[in-house]
C-alpha atoms as a printed R data frame, in Angstrom:
    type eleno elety resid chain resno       x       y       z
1   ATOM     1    CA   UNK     A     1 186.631 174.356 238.067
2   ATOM     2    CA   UNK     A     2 185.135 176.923 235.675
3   ATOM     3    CA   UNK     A     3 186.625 180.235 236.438
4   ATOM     4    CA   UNK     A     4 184.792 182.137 233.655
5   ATOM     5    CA   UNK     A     5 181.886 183.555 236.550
6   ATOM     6    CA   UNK     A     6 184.699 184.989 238.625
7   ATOM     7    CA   UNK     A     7 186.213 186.824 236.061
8   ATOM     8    CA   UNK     A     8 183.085 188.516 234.619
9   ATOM     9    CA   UNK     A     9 182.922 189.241 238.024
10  ATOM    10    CA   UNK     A    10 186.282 190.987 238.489
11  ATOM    11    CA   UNK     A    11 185.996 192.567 235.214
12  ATOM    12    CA   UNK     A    12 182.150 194.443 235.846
13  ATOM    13    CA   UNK     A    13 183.999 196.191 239.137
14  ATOM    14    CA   UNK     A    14 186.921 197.625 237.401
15  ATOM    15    CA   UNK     A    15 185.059 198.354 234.261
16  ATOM    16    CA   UNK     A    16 184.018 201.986 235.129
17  ATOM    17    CA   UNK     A    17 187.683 202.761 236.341
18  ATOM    18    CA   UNK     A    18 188.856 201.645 232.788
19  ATOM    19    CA   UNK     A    19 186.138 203.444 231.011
20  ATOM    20    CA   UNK     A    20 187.566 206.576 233.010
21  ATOM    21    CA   UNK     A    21 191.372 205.306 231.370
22  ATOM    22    CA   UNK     A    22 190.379 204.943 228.043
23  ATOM    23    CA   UNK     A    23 188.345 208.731 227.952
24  ATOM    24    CA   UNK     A    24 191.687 210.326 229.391
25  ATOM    25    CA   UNK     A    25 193.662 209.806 226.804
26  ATOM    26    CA   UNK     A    26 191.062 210.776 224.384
27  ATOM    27    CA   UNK     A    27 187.544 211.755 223.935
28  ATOM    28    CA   UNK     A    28 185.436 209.198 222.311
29  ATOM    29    CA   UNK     A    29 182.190 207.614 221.347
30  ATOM    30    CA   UNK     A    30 180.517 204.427 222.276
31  ATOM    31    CA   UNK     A    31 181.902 201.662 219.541
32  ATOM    32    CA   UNK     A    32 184.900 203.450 220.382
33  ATOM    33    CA   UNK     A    33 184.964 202.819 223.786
34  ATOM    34    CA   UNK     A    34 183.683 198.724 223.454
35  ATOM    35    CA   UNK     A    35 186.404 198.678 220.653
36  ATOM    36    CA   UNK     A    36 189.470 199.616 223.219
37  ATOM    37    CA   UNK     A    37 187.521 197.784 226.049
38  ATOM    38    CA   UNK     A    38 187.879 194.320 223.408
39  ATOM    39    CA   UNK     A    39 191.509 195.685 222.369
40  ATOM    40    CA   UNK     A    40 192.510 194.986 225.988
41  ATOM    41    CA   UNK     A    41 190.263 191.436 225.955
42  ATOM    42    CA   UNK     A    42 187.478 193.110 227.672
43  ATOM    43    CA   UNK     A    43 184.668 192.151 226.308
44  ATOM    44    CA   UNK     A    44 181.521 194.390 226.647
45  ATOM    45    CA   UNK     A    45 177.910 195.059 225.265
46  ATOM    46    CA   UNK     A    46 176.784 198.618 224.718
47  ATOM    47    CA   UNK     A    47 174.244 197.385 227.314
48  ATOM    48    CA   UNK     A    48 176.394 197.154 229.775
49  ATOM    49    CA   UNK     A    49 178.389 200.642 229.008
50  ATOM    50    CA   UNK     A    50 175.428 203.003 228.247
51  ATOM    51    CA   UNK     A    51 174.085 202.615 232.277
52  ATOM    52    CA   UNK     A    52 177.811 202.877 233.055
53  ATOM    53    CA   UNK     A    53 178.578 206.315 231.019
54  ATOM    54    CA   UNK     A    54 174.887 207.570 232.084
55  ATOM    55    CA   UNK     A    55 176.204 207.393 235.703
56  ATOM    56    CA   UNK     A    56 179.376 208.655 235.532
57  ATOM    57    CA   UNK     A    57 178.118 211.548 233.226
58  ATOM    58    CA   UNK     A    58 175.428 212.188 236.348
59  ATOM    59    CA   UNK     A    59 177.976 212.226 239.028
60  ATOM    60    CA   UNK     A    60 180.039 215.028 237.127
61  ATOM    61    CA   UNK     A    61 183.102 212.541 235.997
62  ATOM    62    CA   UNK     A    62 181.846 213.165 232.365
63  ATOM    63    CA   UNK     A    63 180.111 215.135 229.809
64  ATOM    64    CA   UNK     A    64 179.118 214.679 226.553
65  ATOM    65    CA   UNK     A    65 179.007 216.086 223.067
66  ATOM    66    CA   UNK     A    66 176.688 215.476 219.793
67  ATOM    67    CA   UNK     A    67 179.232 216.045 216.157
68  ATOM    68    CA   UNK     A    68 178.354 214.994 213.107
69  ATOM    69    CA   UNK     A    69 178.962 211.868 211.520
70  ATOM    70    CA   UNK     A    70 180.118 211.522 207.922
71  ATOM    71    CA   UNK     A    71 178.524 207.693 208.316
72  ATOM    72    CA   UNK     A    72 175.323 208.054 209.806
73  ATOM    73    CA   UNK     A    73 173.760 209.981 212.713
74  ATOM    74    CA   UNK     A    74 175.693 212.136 214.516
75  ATOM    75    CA   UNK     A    75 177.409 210.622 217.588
76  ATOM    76    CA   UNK     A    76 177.851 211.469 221.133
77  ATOM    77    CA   UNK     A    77 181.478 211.710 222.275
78  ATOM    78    CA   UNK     A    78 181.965 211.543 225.881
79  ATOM    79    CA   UNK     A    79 185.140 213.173 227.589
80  ATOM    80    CA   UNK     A    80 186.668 213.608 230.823
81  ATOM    81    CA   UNK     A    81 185.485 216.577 232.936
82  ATOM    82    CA   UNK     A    82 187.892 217.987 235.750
83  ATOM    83    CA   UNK     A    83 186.430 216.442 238.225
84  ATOM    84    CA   UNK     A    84 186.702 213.003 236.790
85  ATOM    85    CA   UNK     A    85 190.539 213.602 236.234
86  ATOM    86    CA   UNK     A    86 190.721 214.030 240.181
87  ATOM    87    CA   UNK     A    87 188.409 210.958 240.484
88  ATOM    88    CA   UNK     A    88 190.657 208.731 238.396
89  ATOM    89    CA   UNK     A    89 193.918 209.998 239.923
90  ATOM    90    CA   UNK     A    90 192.558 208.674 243.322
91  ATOM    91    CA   UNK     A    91 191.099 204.998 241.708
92  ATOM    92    CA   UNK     A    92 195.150 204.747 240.532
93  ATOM    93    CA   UNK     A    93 196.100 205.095 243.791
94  ATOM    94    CA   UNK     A    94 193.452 202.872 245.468
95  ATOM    95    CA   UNK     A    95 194.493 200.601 242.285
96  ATOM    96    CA   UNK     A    96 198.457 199.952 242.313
97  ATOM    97    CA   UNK     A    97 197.221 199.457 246.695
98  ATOM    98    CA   UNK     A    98 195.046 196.783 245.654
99  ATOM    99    CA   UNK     A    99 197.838 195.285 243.332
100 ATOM   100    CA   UNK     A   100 200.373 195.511 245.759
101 ATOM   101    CA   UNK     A   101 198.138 193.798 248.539
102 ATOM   102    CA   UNK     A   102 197.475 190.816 246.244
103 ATOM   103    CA   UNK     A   103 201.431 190.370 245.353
104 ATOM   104    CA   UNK     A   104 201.489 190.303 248.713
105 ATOM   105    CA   UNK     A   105 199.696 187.667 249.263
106 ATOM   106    CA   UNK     A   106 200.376 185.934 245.847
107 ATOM   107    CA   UNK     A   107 204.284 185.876 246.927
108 ATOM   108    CA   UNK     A   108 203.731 184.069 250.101
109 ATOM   109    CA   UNK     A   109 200.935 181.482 248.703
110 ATOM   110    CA   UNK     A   110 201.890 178.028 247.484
111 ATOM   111    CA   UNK     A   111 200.225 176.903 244.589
């Protein structure tokens, strides 16, 4: 059985939390961002990240700002406000719950 559905899947609902990882340890631009994001082995289209940083800048977990670019247009660099610092503290939480939950069950599944 082809698996490859299910983990596209898995990866589109953690993708903001990661996007929120990857901008607290440094601000950064878009090929930036889809360059760490395919680091890891996650692979994603600026299509799928602009929508993604274009909510998360409207719900206040972002902002944004334009510098100059020694190679072309300037770029936007996107950062981590305050209140996306709080916001990501809580997803680690909800995340190592949802980790333990599946070892969990992993530990007392036969396979």
């Amino acid at each position: 059985m082809n698996t490859d559905n299910q983990k596209a899947q898995m990866r589109k609902g953690i993708l903001e939390y990661c996007i929120l990882l990857i901008l607290s340890r440094e601000d950064a631009y878009t090929s930036q961002i889809i360059a760490q994001l395919k680091k890891a082995e996650m692979i994603v289209v600026e299509g799928t990240l602009y929508p993604i940083l274009t909510r998360q800048k409207n719900q206040g977990l972002l902002c944004y700002r334009w510098e100059e670019s020694s190679q072309g247009p300037p770029r936007k660099y996107y950062s981590i406000t305050d209140e996306g610092r709080e916001y990501l503290g809580q997803l680690n939480i909800l995340w190592q719950e949802l980790v333990a939950q599946i070892d969990k069950l992993s530990s007392n599944s036969i396979i």
